[in-house]
Each structure stands twice: as C-alpha cells, then as structure tokens.
Backbone as numpy.savetxt, mean C-alpha at the origin, in Angstrom:
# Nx Ny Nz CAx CAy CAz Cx Cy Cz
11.37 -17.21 -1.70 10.64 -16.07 -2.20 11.60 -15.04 -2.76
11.22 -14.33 -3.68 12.05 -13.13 -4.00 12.69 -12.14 -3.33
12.03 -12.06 -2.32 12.13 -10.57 -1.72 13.49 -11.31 -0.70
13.71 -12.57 -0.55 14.66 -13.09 0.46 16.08 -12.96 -0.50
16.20 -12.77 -1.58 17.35 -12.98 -3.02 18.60 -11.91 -2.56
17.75 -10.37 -1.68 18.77 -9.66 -0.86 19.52 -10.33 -0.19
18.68 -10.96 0.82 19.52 -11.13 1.62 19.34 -10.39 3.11
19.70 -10.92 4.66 19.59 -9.93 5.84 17.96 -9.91 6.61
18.52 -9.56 7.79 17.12 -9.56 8.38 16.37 -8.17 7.67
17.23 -7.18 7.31 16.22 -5.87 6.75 14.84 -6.99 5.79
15.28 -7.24 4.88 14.31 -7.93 4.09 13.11 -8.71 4.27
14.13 -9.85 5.29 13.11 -10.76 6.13 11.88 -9.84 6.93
12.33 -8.41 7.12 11.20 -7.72 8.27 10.29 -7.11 7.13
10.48 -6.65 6.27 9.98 -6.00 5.01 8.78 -7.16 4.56
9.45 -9.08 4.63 8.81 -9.65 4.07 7.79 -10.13 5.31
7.57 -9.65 6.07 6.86 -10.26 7.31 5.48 -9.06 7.39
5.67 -7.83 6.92 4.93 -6.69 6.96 3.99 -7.23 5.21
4.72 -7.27 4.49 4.33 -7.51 3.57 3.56 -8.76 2.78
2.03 -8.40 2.81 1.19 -9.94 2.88 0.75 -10.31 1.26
1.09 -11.19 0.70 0.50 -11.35 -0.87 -0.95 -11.35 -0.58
-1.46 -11.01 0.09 -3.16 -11.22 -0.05 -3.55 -9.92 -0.49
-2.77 -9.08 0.30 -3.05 -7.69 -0.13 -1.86 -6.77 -1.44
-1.90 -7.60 -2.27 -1.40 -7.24 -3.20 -2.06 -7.40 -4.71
-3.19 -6.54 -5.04 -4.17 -6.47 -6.17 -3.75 -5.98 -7.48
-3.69 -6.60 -8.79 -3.03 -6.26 -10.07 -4.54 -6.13 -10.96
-4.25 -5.20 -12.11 -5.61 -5.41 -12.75 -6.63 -4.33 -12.30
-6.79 -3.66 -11.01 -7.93 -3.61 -10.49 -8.47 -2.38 -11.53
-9.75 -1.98 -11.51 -10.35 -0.83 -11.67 -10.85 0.26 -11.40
-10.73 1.70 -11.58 -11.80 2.33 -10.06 -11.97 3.91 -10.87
-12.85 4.03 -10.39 -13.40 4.97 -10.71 -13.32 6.45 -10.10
-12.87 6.29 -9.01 -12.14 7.58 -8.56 -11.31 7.26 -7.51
-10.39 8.39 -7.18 -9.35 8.14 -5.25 -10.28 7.05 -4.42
-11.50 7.82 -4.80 -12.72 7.13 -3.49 -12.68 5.82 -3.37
-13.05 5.36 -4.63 -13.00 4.32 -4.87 -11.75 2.96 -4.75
-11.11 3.92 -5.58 -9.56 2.88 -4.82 -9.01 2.68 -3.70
-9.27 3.81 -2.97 -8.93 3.62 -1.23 -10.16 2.56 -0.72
-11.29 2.64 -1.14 -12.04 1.84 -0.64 -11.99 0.22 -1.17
-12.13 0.31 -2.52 -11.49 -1.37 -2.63 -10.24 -1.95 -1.99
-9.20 -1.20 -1.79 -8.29 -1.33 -0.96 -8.45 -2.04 0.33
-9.26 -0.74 0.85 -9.84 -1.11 1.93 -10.43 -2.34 2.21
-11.02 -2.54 1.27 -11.70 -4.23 1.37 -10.83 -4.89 1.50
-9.68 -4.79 0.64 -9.07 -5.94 0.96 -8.60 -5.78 2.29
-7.88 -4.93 2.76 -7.50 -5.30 3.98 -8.68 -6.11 5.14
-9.52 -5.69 5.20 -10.54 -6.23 5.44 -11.18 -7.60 5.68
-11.00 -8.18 4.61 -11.12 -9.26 3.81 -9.73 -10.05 4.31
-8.46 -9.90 4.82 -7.57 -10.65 5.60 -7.58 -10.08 6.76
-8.33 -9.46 7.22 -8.31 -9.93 9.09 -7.68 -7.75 9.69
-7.38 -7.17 8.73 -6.37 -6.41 8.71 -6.64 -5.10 9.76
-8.19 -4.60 8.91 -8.90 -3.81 9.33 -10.27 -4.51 10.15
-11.35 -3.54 10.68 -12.12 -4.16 11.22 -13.81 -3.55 10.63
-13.31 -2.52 10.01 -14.84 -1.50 9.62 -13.92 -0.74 8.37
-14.84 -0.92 6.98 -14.17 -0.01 6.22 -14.42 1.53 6.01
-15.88 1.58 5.99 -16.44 2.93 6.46 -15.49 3.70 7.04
-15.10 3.64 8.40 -14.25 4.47 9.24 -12.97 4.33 9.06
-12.51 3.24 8.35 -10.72 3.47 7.74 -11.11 4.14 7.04
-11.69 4.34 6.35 -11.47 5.28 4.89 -11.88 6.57 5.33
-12.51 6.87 6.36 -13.05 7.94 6.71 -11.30 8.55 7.46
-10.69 7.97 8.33 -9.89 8.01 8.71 -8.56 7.97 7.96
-8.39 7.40 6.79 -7.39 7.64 6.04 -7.97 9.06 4.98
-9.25 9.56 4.94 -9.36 11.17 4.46 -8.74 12.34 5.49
-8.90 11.66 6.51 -8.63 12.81 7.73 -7.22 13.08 7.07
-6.20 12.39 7.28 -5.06 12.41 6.49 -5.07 13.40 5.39
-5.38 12.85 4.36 -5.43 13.26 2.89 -5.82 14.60 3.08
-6.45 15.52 4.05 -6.77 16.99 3.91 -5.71 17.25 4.21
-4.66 16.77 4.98 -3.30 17.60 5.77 -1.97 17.91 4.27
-2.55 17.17 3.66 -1.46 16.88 2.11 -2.09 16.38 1.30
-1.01 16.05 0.32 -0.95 15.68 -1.35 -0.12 13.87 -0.72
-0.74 12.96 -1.10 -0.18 11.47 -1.05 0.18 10.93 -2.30
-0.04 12.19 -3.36 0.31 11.36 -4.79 1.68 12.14 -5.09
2.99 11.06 -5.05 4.26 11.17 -4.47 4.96 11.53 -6.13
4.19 11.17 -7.26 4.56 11.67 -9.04 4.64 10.07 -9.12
4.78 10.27 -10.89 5.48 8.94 -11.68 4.38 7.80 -11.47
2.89 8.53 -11.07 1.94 7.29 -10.91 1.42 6.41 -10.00
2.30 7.10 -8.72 2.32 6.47 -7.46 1.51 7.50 -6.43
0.40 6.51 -5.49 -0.02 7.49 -4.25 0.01 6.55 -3.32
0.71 7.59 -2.05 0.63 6.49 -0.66 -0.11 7.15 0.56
-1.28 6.63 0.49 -2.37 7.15 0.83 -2.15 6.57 2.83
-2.22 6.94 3.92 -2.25 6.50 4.90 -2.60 7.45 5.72
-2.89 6.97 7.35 -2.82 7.31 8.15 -3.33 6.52 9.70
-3.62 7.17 10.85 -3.80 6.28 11.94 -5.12 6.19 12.14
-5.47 5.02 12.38 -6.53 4.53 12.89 -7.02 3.30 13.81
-8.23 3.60 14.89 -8.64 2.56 15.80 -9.12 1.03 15.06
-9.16 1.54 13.56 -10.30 0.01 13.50 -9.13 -0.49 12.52
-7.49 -0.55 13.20 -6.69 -1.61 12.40 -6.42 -2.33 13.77
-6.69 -3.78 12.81 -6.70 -4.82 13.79 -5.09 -5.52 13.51
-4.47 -5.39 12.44 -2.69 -5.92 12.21 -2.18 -4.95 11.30
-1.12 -4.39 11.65 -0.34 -3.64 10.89 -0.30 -4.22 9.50
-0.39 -3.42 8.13 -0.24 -4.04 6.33 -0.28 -2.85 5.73
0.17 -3.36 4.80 0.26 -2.82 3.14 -0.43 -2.98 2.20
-1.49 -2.55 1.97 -2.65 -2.96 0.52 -1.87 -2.37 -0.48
-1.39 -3.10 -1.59 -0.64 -2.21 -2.69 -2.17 -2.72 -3.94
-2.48 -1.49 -5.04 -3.01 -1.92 -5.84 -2.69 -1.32 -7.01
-2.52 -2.00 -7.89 -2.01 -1.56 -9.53 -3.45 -1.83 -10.17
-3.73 0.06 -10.86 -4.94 -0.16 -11.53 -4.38 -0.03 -13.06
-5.72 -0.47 -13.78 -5.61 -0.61 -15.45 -5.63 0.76 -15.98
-6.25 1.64 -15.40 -5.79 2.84 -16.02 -5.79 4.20 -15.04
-5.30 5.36 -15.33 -4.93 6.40 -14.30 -6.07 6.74 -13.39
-6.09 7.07 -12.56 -7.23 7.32 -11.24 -6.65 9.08 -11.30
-7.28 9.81 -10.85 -7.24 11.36 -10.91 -7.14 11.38 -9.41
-5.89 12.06 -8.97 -4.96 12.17 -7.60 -4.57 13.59 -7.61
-4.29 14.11 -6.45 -3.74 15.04 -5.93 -2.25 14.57 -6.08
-1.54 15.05 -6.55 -0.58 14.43 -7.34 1.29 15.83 -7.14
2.39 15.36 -6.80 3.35 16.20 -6.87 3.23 16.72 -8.53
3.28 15.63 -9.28 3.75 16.21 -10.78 2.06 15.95 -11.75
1.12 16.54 -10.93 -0.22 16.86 -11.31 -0.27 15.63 -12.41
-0.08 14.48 -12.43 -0.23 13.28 -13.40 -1.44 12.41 -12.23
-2.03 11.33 -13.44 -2.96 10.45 -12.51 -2.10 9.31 -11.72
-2.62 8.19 -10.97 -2.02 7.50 -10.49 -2.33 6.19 -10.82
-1.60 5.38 -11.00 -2.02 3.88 -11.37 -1.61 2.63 -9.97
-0.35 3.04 -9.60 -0.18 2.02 -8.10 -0.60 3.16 -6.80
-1.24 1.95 -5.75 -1.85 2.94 -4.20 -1.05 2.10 -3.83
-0.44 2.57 -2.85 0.03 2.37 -1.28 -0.48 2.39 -0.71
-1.81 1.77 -0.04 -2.26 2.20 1.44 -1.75 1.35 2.34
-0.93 2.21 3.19 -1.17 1.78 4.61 -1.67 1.84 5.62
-1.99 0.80 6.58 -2.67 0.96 7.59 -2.38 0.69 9.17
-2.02 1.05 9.65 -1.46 1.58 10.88 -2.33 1.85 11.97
-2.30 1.29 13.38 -3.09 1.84 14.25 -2.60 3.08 15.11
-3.82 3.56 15.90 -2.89 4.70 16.40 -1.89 4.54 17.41
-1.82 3.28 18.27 -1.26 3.21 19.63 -0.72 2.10 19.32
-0.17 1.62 18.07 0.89 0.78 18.01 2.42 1.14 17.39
3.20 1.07 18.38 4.71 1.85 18.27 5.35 0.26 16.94
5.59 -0.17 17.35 5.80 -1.71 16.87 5.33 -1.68 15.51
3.93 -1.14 15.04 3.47 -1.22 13.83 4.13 -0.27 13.09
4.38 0.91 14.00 4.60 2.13 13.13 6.34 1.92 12.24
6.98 1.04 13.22 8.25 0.63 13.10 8.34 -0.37 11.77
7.32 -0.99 11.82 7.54 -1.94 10.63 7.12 -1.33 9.49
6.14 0.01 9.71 5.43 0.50 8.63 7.37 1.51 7.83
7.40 1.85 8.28 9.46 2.57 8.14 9.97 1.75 7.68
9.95 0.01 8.31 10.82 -0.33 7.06 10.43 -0.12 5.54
9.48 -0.47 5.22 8.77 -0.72 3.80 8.70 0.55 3.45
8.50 1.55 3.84 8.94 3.33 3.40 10.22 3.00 3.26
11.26 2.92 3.86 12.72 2.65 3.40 12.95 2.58 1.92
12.20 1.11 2.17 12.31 0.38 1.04 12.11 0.86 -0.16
10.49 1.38 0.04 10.05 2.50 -1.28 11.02 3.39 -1.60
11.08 4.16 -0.39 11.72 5.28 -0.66 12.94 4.72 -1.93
13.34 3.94 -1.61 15.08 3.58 -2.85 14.15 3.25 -4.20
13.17 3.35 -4.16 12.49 2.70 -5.28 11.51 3.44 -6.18
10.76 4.46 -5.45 9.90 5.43 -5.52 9.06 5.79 -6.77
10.70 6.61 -6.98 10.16 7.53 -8.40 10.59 6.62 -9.54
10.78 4.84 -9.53 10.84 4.36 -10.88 9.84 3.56 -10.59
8.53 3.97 -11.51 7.87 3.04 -11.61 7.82 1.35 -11.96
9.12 1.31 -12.93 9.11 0.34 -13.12 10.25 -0.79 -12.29
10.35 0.32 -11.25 11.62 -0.71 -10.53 11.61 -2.27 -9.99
13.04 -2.72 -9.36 12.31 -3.86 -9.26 11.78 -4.46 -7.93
11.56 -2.77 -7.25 10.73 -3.80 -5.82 9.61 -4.06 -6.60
8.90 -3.50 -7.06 7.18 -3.17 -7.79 7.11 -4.52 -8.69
8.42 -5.06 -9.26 8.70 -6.37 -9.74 8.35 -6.90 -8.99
9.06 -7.18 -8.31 8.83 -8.23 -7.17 7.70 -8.50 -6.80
7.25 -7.19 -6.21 5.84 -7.26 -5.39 4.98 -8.33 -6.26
4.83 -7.76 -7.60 3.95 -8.64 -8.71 4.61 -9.93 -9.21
5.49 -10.23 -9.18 6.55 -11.75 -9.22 5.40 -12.18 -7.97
5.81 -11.86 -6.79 5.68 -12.11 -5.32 3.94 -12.53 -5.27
3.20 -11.75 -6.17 1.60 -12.06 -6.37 1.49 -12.93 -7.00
1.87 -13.04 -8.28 1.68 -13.96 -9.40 2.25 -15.61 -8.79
3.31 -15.68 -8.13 3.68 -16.66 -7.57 2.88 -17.52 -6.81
2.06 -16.79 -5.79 1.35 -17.29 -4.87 -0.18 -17.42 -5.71
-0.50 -16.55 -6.97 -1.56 -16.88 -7.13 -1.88 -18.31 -8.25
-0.67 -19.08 -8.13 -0.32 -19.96 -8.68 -0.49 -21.71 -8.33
-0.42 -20.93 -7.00 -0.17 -22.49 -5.80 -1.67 -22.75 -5.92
C-alpha cells in the first residue's frame, strides 16, 4: 500500500486507523449539514458508528465551541461521542465548495470527520496520530497525504 512507502511503525499505526471504506471522492452536499451527515453514513455503514442522528447531533455540540474549517478548503469536523462503536476517519472530497465556518472565510471541499468515543483513551491516541499526520500536510491542499488517501481509494476500488 502507499501509505507503507514511508516506512516505520508511525505509518503502519496511521494505516490501521485509517479505513478505505471511509474514504468518499466525488460526493455532493448541499450544506455542512449535509456533509457531516453523509459522512456519517458512512461511518455507519462500516460498523463505525451506531445511530447517526445522535453522532451528528454530537459532533454539533462541538462545532458551537469553534470554527473546524482549518482554510485552503479543509474542515475537521469532530468530537466525542457514546454511539462510536470503533475509532475512524470519514474523509470526504466534495465536487464543489460546501459553505463552512471557515479560518480564511473560503468554502470547503475535503471533511475530516472524526469519530471518537468518549471513554476511549486508546482511540483518542490513534485519533493524534493521523492529526500528526495532517497537521505536516494541512494547509496544502494538494499534498501528498490527500494523494495518497485517493491513490489509497482508487486502488481498493479496483479489486
């Protein structure tokens, strides 16, 4: 796989958090609402979450405390909740800008959601690596974790 081309267990833990199921290209949406909630499905839809209603209700609780739209097109929308059943990453790249609460007041085209329970230390740990990761990556949209990620989709949606 790509993401192994680093090299090191950092990667290997990055690639263990990180599920191609929940990695959506293409998508469409019609507002924040909406994209956190298709999101949501997907997690859903692999085992991830357990009720989407109340993740999403629970990842707003969040979203009043701040701004999750980080500039350059990117929002990483998260927070804790009872109805995650495995620590993940829903990443989704939409076709055109979604209107975000935003650092550099621009729309957003890739979400980050993560999903995290509240009383898992272990999850929260793996959720840091992949912030790491972003973090070196962030503000270029076109970098090449965001490569990868979509290498990393396209690959599997192949088999």
């Amino acid at each position: 796989m790509q993401f192994k081309e680093k090299g090191g267990r950092f990667m290997e833990q990055i690639d263990e958090v990180l599920d191609p199921r929940l990695i959506k290209l293409n998508l469409n949406a019609s507002s924040k609402r909406d994209a956190i909630t298709q999101l949501s499905e997907t997690l859903k839809d692999a085992d991830y979450i357990n009720d989407v209603p109340s993740f999403v209700k629970d990842i707003y609780l969040r979203e009043k405390e701040g701004i999750t739209g980080i500039g350059d097109g990117i929002a990483i929308p998260h927070g804790k909740s009872d109805y995650v059943t495995k620590v993940g990453v829903a990443i989704g790249v939409f076709n055109k800008p979604i209107e975000w609460e935003t650092l550099d007041d621009e729309g957003v085209t890739v979400v980050i959601l993560f999903a995290v329970s509240n009383d898992t230390e272990s999850a929260r740990n793996q959720l840091k690596l992949v912030a790491v990761e972003l973090g070196h990556h962030i503000f270029d949209p076109c970098s090449k974790f965001i490569a990868n990620l979509i290498g990393l989709t396209l690959e599997f949606s192949q088999n």
